[in-house]
C-alpha positions in Angstrom: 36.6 -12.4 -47.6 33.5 -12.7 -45.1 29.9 -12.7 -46.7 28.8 -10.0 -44.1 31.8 -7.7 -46.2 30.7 -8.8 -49.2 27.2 -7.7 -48.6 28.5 -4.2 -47.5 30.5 -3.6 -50.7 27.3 -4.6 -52.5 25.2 -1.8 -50.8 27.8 0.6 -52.0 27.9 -0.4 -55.7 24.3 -0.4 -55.4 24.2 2.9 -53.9 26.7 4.2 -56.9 24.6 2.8 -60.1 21.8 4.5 -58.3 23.7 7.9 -58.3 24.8 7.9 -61.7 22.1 5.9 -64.0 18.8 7.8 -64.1 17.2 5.2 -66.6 15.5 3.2 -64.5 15.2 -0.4 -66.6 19.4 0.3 -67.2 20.0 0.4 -63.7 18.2 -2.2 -62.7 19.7 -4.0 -65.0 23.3 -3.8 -63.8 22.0 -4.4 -60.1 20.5 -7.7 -61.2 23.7 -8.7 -62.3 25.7 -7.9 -59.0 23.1 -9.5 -56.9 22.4 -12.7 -58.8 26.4 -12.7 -58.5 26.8 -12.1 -54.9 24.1 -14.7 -54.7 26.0 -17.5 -56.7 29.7 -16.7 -54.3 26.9 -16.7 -51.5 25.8 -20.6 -52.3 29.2 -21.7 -52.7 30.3 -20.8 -49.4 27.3 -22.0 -47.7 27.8 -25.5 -49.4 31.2 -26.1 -47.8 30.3 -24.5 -43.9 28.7 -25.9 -41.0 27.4 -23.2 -38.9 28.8 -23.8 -35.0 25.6 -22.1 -33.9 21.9 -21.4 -34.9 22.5 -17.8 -34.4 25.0 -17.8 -36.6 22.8 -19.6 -39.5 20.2 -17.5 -38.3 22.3 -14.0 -38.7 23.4 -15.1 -42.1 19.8 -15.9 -44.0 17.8 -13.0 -41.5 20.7 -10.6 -42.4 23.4 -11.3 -44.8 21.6 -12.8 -47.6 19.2 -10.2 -47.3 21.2 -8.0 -49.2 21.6 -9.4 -52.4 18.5 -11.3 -51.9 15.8 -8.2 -51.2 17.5 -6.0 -54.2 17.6 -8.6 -56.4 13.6 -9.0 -56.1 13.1 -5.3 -56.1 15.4 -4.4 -59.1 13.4 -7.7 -61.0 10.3 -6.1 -60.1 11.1 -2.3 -61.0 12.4 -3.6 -64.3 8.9 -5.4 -64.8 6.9 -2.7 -63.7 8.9 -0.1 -66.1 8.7 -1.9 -69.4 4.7 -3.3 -68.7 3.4 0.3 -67.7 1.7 1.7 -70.6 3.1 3.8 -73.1 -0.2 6.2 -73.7 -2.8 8.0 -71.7 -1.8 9.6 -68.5 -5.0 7.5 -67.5 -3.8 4.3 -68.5 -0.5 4.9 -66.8 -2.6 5.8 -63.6 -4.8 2.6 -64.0 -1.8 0.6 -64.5 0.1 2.3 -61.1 -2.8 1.7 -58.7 -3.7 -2.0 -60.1 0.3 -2.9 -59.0 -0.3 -0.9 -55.8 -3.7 -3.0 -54.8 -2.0 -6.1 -55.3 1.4 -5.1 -53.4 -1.4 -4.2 -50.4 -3.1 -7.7 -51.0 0.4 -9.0 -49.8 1.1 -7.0 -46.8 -2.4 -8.4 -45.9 -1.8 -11.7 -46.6 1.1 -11.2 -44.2 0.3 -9.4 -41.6 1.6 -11.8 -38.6 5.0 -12.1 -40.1 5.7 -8.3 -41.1 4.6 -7.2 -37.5 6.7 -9.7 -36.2 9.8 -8.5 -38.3 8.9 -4.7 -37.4 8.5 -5.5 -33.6 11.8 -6.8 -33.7 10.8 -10.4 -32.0 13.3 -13.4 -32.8 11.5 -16.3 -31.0 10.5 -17.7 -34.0 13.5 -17.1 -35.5 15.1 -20.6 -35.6 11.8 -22.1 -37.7 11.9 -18.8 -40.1 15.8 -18.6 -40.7 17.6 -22.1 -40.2 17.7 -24.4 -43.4 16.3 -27.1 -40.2 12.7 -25.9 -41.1 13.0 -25.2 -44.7 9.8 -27.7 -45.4 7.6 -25.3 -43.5 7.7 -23.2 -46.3 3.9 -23.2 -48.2 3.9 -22.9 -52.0 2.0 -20.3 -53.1 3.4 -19.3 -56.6 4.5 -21.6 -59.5 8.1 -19.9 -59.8 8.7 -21.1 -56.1 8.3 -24.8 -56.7 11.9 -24.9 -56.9 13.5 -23.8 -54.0 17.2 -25.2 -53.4 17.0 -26.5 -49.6 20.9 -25.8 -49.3 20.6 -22.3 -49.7 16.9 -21.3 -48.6 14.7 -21.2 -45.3 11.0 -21.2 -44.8 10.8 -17.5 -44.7 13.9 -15.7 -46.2 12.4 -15.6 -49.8 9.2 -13.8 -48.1 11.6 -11.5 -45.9 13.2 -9.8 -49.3 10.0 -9.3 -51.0 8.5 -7.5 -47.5 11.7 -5.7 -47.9 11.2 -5.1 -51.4 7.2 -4.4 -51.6 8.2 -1.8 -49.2 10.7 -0.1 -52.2 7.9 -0.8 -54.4 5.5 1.2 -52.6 7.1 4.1 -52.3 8.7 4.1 -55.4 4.6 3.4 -56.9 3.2 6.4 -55.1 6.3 8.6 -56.5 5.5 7.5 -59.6 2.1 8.2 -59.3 2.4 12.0 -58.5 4.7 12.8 -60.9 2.3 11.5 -63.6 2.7 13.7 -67.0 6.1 15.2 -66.3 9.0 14.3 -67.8 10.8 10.8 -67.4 8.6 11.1 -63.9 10.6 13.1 -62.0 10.3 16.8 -61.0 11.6 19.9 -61.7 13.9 20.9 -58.6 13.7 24.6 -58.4 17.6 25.7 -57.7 17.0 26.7 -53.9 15.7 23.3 -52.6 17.3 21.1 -50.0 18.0 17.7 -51.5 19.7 15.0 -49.9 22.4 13.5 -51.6 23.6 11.1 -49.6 22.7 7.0 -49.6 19.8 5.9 -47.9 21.7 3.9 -45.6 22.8 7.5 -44.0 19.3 9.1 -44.1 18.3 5.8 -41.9 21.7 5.9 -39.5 20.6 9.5 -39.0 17.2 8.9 -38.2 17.9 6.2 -35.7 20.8 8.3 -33.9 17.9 10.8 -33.5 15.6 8.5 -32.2 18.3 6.9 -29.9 19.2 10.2 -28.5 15.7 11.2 -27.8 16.4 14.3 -30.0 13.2 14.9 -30.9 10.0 14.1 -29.1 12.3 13.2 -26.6 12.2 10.1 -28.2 8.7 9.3 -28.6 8.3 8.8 -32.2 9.0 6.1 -34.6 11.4 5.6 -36.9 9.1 5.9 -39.5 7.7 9.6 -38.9 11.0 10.3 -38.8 12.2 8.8 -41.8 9.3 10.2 -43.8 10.1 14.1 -42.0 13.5 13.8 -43.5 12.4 12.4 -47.3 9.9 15.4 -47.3 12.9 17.8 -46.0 15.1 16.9 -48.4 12.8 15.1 -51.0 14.4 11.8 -50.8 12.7 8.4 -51.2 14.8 6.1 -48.9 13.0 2.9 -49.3 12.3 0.7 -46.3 13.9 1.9 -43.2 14.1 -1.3 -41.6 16.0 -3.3 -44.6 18.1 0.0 -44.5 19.1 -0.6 -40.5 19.7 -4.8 -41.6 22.4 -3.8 -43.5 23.9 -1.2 -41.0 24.2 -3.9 -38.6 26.0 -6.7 -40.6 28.4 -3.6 -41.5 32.0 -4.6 -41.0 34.2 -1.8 -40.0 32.2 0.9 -38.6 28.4 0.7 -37.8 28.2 4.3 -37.7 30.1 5.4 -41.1 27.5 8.3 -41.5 27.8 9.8 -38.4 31.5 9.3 -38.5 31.6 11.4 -41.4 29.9 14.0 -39.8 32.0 14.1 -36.8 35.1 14.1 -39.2 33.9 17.0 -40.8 32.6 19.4 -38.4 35.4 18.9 -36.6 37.7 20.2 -39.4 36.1 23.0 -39.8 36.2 23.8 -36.3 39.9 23.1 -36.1 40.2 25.9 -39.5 38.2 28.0 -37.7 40.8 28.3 -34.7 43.7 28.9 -37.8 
């Protein structure tokens, strides 16, 4: 089975423990286990391939690995962040909340050249970020990286998933932090609100058709003010639209499943309509 499928199917079991486990160390406990798996069939294959291409090494550790790689990191660090934050004050939990958010900012500063060139889109750096050719480039900055297998690692795809993840982080921090003092941390939902209850995935293929269509603004806006009018419509934390598009584009079948959907179903009711 190709590695890009394999990602995909991850994404959707991801996507399903997030729909039906609320506790937040439980689920991230059962997504740690399928990523850290995905990752082990991932090293195998790697270690009996010879990419024809650059690209295609490239595509693979940019992309593919991403996947597994990005919510692994992010499910290791929401499980830390859950069973470390205090069990007191509503103070103390606050202290604790904006201490992890300083030092998540501390890294977007530290790494500011490389997230703007992942968020402009550039790739002519790409070979010396995301071929295993350039791996020693990579600069030791924390004693849990000393180890790094050179077979299955680049320079910069360990710092890709936690941009990707810091991002999760983030939001997930500043949800956390508002809903201080009420139960479990999440709200009430009064019966008559709009909620989206679809992946995130489908919130971030919508809000790129949009853009792509020049819906709105006539397309001058970013994906971001768009992502962030659709999660306050329908008060929906999608987590980093960017990692969200990645895995869109190494989808197999259809890039456009969402949208699909949508056509699908309209058109049904239509066609009852004309019964």
């Amino acid at each position: 089975m190709e590695l890009q499928l394999l990602s995909q199917e991850l994404s959707e079991e991801l996507a399903r423990i997030e729909s039906i486990t609320k506790d937040i160390v439980k689920k991230s406990d059962l997504s740690i286990v399928l990523c850290r798996n995905l990752l082990i069939k991932f090293k195998r294959h790697i270690s009996k391939i010879k990419y024809h291409s650059p690209e295609e090494e490239i595509h693979f550790f940019k992309y593919v690995k991403q996947v597994p790689l990005s919510n692994l990191v992010y499910f290791f660090e929401l499980k830390s962040l859950e069973i470390h934050c205090p069990k007191g004050s509503d103070s103390s939990k606050k202290k604790y909340i904006n201490r992890k958010l300083k030092k998540l900012n501390e890294f977007f500063s530290r790494n500011l050249d490389f997230i703007q060139y992942i968020d402009q889109e550039k790739t002519y750096l790409d070979t010396h970020y995301f071929t295993k050719e350039f791996f020693d480039e990579f600069n030791i900055t924390h004693a849990r990286y000393y180890f790094r297998d050179p077979e299955f690692s680049t320079s910069h795809d360990l710092l890709l998933a936690k941009l990707y993840a810091n991002r999760r982080l983030i939001s997930y921090l500043d949800y956390r932090l508002k809903n201080i003092g009420r139960l479990n941390g999440h709200k009430t939902i009064p019966s008559n609100q709009l909620n989206w209850t679809a992946s995130k995935t489908d919130m971030t293929e919508l809000a790129y058709a949009l853009k792509s269509s020049r819906a709105i603004n006539n397309g001058k806006v970013s994906i971001s003010e768009i992502i962030k009018t659709l999660e306050l419509a329908f008060h929906f934390k999608s987590g980093d639209p960017y990692q969200n598009y990645s895995e869109i584009r190494i989808r197999k079948k259809s890039r456009t499943k969402f949208l699909d959907d949508l056509t699908v179903g309209l058109l049904s009711n239509l066609d009852k309509g004309d019964q």
